[in-house]
C-alpha positions in Angstrom: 88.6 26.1 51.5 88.3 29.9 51.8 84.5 29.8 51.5 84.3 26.9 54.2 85.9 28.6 57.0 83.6 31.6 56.5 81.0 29.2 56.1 81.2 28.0 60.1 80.0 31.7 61.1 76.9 32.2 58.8 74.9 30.8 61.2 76.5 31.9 64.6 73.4 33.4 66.8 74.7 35.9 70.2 73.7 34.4 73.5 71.6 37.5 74.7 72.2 36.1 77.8 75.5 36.5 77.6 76.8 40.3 78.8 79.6 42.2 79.9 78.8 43.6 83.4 79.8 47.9 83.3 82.7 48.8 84.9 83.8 51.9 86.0 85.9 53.7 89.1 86.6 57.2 90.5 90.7 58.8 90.3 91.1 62.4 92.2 94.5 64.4 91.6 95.1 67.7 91.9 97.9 70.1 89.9 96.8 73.8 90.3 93.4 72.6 90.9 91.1 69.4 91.4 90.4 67.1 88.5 88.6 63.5 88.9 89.2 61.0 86.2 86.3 58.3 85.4 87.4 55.3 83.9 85.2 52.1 82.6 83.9 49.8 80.4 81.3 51.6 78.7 81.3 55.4 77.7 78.0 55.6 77.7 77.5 54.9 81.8 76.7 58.6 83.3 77.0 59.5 87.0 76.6 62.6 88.5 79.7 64.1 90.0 79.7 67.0 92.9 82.4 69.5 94.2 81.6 71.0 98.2 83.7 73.1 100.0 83.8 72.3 103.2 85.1 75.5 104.5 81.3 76.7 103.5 79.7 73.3 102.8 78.3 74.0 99.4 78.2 72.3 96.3 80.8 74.5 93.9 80.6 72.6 90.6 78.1 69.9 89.3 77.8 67.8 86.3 77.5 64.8 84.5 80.2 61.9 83.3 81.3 59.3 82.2 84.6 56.7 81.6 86.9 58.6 79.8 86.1 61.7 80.2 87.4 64.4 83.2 86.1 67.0 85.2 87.6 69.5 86.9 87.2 73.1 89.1 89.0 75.7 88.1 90.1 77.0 91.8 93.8 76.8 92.4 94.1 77.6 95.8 94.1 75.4 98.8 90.0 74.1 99.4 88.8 71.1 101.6 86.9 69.6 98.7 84.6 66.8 99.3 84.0 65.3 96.0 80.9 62.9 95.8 79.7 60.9 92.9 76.3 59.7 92.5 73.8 57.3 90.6 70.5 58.7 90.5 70.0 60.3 94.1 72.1 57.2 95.8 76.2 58.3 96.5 78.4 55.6 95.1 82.2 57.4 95.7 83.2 59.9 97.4 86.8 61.6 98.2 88.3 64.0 101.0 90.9 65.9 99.6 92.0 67.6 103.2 92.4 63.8 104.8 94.3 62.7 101.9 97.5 64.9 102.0 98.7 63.6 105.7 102.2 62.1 105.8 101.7 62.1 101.9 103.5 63.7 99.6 103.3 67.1 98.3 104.7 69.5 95.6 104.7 73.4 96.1 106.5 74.8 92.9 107.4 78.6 93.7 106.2 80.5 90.4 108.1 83.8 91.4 112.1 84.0 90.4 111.6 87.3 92.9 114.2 87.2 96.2 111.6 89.2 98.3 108.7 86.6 97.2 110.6 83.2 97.6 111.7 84.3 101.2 108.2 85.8 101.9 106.2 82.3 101.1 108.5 78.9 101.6 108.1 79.7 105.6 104.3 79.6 104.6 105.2 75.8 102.8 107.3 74.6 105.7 104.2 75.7 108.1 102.1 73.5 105.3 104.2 70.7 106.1 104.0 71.0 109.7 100.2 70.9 109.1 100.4 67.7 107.6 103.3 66.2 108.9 104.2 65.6 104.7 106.9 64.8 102.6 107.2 68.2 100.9 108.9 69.0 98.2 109.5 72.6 97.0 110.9 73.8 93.8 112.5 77.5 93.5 115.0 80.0 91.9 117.2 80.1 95.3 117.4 76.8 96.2 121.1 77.5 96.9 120.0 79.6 100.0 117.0 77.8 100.9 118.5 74.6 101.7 120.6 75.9 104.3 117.5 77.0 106.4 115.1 74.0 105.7 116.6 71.0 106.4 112.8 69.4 105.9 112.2 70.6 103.0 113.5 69.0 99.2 114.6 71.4 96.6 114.3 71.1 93.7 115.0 73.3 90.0 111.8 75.1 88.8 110.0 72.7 85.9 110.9 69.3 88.3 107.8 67.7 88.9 107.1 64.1 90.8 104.2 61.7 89.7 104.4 60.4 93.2 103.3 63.5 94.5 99.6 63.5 96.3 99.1 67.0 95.3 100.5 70.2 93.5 100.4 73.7 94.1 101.7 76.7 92.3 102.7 79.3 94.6 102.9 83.1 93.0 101.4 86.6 92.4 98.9 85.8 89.8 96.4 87.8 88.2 95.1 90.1 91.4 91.4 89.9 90.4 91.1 86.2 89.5 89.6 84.3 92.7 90.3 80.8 91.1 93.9 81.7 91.3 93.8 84.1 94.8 91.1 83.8 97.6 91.4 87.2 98.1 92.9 90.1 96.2 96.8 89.7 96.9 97.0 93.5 97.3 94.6 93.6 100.0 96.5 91.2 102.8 100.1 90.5 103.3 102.8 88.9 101.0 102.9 85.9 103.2 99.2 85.5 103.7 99.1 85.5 100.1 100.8 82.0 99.9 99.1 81.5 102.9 95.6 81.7 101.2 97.1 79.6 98.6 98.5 76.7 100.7 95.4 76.9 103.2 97.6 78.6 106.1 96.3 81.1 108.1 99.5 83.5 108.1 98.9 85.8 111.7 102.3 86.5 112.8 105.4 86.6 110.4 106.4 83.0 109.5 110.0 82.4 109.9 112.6 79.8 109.1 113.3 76.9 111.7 117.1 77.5 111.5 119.8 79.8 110.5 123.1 77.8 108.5 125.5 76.7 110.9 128.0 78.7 108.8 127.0 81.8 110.1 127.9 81.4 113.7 131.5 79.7 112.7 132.0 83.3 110.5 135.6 85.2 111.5 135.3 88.3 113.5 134.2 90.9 111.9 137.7 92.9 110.7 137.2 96.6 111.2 134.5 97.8 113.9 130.7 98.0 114.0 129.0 98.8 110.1 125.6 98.8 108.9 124.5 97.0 105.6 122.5 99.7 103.1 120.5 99.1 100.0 119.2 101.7 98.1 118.3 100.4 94.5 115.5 98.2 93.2 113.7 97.0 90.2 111.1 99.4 90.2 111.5 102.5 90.4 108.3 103.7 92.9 110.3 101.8 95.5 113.1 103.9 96.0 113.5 106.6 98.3 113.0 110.0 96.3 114.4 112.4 98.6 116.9 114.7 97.0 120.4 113.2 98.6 118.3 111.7 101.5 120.8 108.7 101.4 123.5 110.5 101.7 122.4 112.4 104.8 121.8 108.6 106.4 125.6 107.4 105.6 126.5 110.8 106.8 124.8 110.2 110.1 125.7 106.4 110.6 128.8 107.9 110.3 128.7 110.4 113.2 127.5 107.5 114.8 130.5 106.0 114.7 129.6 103.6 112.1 131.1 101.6 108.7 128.0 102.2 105.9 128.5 99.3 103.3 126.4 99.1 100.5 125.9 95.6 99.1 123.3 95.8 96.3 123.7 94.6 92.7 123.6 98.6 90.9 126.3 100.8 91.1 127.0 102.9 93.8 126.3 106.8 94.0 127.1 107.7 97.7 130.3 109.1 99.3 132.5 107.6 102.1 130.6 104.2 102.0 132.6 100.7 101.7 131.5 99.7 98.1 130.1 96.3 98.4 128.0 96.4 95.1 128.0 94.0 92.2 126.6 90.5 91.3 127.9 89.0 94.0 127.1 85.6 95.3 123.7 85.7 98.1 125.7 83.7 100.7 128.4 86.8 100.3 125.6 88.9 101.2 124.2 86.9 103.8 127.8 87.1 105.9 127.6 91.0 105.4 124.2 91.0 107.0 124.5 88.9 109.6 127.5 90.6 111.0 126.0 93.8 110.5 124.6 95.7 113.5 121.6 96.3 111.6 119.8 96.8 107.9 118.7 99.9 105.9 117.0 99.6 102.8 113.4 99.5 100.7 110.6 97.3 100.4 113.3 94.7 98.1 114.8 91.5 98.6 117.7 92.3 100.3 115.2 93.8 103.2 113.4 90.4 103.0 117.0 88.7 103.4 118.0 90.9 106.5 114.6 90.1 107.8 115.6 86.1 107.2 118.5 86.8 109.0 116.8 88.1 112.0 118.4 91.3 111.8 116.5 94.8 112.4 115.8 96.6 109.4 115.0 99.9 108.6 112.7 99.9 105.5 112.2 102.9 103.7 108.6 102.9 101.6 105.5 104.5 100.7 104.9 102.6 97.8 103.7 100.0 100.0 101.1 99.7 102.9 103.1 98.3 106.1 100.4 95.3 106.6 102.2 94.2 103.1 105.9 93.4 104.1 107.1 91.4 107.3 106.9 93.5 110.7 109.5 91.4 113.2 112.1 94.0 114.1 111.0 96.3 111.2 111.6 100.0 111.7 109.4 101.0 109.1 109.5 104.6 107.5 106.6 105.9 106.1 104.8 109.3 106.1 100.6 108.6 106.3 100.1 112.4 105.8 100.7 112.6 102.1 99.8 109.4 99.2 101.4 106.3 99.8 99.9 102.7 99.7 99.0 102.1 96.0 100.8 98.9 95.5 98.2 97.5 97.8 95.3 99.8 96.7 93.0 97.6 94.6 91.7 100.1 92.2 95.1 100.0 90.3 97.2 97.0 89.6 101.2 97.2 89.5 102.8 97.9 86.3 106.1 96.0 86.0 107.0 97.2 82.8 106.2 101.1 83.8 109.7 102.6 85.2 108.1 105.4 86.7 104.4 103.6 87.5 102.6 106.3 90.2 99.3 105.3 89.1 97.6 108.4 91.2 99.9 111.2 90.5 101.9 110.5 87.8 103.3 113.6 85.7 102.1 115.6 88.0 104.5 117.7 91.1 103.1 115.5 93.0 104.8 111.9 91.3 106.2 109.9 94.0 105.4 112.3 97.2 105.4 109.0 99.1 109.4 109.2 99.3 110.2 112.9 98.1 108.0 113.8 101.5 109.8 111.6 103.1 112.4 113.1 105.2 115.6 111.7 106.6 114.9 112.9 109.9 112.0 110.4 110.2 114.8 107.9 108.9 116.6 108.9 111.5 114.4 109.2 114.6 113.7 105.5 113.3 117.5 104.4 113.5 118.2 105.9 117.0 114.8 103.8 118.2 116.4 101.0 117.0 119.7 101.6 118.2 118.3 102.0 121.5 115.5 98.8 121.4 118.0 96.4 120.4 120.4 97.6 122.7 123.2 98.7 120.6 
């Protein structure tokens, strides 16, 4: 019996006629970069695949493929691809990423836990979905803040992703000289343009938030009289101000002024006759002290970026910095041109983070962070009284 069934198939002959017709089709996605997925029938079908900018309009990447295999372009930031596939010299599929995101869905993960970079770049993603008119989604380290100020925008915890989503793009400070991660060098344009290059917005004024929280308006009267909001401290030490007791000779004169100093950052507090405000305290406790404050004096930190959310004047304090790098709305900045200053943005040397006392020109030298200790407090103050008198105070 066993022999008779294999018996039936001795003879079977294949129908040469008879044939299975190739298969195969195109899938684009993009998560920190383009990628095009061939699928089929039959591994052995090759096409020719082509990446153009449009921006430029040529032909990036080329190569061959074929169902169940990938190909991909390493370039993260923002590019009008046009991706074409072809048979011989005949185009069979093509795709427009750019035409594809409207009223789609998008996914901007913010890769910095950093206050002064999250509020420096999700104005750049709600200009991204103005652009497109899109269902963005946005995931952060201060989505407790966020929220408040863009009611179009969905929050979400860093890590969320959705498979739903037409396109993803990682938002940070990556590796300065990479140009598949940054267009340009970061340190070379401002912090917002740098999402901006990212995203595909063309950052020319600051970029600020549609709304401030309701709350704020509702907030009680301020109890005692007219006080300024100061931070000195920061995570790296070429920020701060380096002028032997230079802060104290500011509280001092807000003082004579006729002013409350209150000092809300996280570190301890060093200065005299100051309301001590520091601490880990919750950001929506610092947001009331800001926004009732006649005005903000601190570094090139996140508290100066939060001020600067608020649309309050600030007076930042930096030569660490170039001025083209922060936010310039209302921004008394203090800086003195005529000795070093600028190296965070100067490309020849890239930021240290793990480098307390990083002055990568003049470092153990007399000279060590002459940006700030040749920084006087009368240019602080000459910068103060213009404000007081701009903003009408």
């Amino acid at each position: 019996m066993k022999n008779k069934g294999i018996d039936v198939y001795k003879n079977v002959v294949k129908d040469l006629r008879c044939r299975v017709k190739d298969t195969f089709d195109f899938k684009f996605s993009f998560d920190y970069g383009p990628k095009v997925d061939m699928v089929g029938n039959n591994p052995k079908t090759k096409r020719t695949i082509k990446y153009k900018d449009l921006n430029t309009n040529h032909y990036v990447f080329e190569t061959e493929t074929s169902p169940g295999l990938f190909t991909s372009v390493f370039r993260r930031w923002f590019t009008p691809w046009r991706v074409e596939v072809y048979e011989g010299t005949k185009e069979i599929w093509s795709f427009d990423f750019e035409s594809s995101l409207h009223k789609q869905k998008i996914l901007v993960s913010i890769d910095s836990s950093s206050l002064g970079d999250t509020l420096a770049w999700v104005p750049v993603v709600e200009a991204l979905r103005n652009k497109y008119q899109a269902d963005v989604i946005v995931t952060t380290f201060w989505n407790s803040l966020l929220t408040q100020f863009f009611p179009q925008l969905k929050f979400f915890p860093p890590g969320y992703r959705d498979h739903s989503a037409k396109a993803v793009f990682g938002v940070g400070w990556y590796e300065e000289e990479d140009r598949n991660c940054h267009r340009r060098d970061p340190r070379s344009i401002s912090l917002q343009q740098v999402a901006g290059d990212i995203l595909g917005i063309d950052v020319k004024t600051d970029l600020l938030p549609p709304q401030l929280p309701n709350w704020l308006y509702s907030l009680p009267p301020r109890e005692s009289g007219k006080y300024v909001c100061l931070a000195t401290e920061s995570t790296a030490n070429a920020k701060h101000w380096h002028y032997e007791k230079g802060w104290q000779t500011i509280v001092d004169y807000l003082r004579i002024l006729g002013y409350e100093v209150r000092v809300i950052h996280k570190q301890n507090n060093t200065l005299e006759s100051v309301v001590d405000k520091t601490g880990d305290r919750d950001i929506l406790q610092r947001m009331a002290d800001i926004y009732q404050a006649d005005f903000f004096i601190g570094i090139g930190s996140g508290l100066s970026w939060l001020a600067w959310f608020l649309q309050k004047p600030v007076v930042m304090i930096s030569g660490f910095s170039d001025p083209s790098c922060e936010f310039s709305r209302m921004n008394y900045r203090v800086i003195n041109r005529n000795v070093c200053h600028g190296c965070f943005n100067d490309v020849k040397y890239k930021f240290d983070r793990g480098d307390w006392n990083w002055c990568p020109r003049l470092k153990n030298t007399e000279r060590m962070f002459e940006c700030t200790t040749k920084l006087s407090p009368q240019l602080v103050i000459e910068q103060i009284n213009l404000l007081i008198q701009e903003q009408g105070l």
